[in-house]
C-alpha positions in Angstrom: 162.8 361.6 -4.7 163.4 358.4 -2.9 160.7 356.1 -2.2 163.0 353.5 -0.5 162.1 350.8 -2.5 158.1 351.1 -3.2 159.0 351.8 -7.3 159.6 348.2 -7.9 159.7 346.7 -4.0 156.4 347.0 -3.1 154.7 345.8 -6.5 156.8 342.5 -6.3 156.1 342.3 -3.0 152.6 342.9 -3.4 152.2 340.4 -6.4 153.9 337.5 -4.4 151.0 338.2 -1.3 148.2 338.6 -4.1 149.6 335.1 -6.0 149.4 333.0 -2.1 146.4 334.7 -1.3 144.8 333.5 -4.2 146.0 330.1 -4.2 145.1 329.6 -0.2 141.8 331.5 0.0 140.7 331.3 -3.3 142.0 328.6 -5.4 143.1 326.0 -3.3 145.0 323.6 -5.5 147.7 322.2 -3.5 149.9 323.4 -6.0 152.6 324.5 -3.5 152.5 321.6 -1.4 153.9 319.4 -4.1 157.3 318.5 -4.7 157.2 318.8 -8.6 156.0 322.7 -8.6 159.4 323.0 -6.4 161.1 321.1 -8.7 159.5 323.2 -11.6 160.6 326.3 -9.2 164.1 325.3 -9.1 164.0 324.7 -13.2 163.1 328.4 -13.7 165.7 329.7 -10.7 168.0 327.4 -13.1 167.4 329.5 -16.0 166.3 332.6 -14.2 169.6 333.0 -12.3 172.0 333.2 -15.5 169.8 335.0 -17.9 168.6 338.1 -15.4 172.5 337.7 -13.9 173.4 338.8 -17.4 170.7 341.3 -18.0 171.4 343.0 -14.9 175.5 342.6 -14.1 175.9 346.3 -12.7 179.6 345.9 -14.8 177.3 346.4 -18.2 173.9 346.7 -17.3 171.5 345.7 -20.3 168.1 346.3 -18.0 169.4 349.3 -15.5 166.7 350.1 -12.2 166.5 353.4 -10.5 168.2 352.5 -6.8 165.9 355.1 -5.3 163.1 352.4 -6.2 164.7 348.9 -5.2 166.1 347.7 -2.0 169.6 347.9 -3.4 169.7 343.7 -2.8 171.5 342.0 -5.0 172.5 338.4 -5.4 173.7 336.2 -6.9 175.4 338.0 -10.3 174.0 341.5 -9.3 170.2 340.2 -10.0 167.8 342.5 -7.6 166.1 341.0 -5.4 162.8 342.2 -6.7 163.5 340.6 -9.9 162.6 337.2 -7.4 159.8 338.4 -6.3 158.2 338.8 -9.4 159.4 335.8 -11.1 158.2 333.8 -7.9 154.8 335.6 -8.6 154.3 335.3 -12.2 155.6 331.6 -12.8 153.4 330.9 -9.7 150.6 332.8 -10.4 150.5 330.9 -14.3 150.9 327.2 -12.6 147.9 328.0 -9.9 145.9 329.0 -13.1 146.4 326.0 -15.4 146.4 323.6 -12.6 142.6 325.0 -11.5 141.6 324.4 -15.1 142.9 321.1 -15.1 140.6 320.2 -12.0 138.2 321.9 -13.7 138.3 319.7 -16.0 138.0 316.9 -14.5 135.1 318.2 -12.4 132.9 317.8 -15.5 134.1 314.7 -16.6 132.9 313.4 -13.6 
């Protein structure tokens, strides 16, 4: 059966959507405006890029994904694109959490 995607698409997509949703209606940290969670962004892309490219190199696939549930996207090093996505969300969605602690934080101290 081919979903076109949904397996894996639509969850990544849906977890990037749910991480800026929660940082710009509910959170609010100005995380995303900053130029060091970029440069933390690039760091992991740094280390993500390599590491899933090997993982995922369609040559000798260690982690193999069902094409009827991805877009079939793939870049750099055969890494799909929903692979990203959910990096994106999780490393985002962990950095929006500490950082409201940290200003939580320092709302009591005050």
């Amino acid at each position: 059966m081919n979903f076109g995607g949904i397996g894996y698409t639509l969850p990544a997509v849906v977890a990037v959507l749910a991480v800026c949703v929660a940082e710009f209606a509910v959170l609010r940290t100005g995380l995303l405006g900053r130029p060091a969670y970029w440069i933390s962004m690039a760091i992991v892309l740094g280390f993500q890029i390599p590491v899933d490219g090997w993982l995922t190199k369609l040559d000798a696939p260690i982690v193999r994904y069902n094409p009827d549930h991805i877009l079939g996207l793939r870049f750099p090093w055969d890494i799909p694109v929903e692979d990203f996505l959910f990096g994106y969300a999780l490393v985002t969605g962990v950095l929006l959490c500490w950082e409201r602690a940290r200003q939580r934080q320092e709302e009591v101290r005050q």
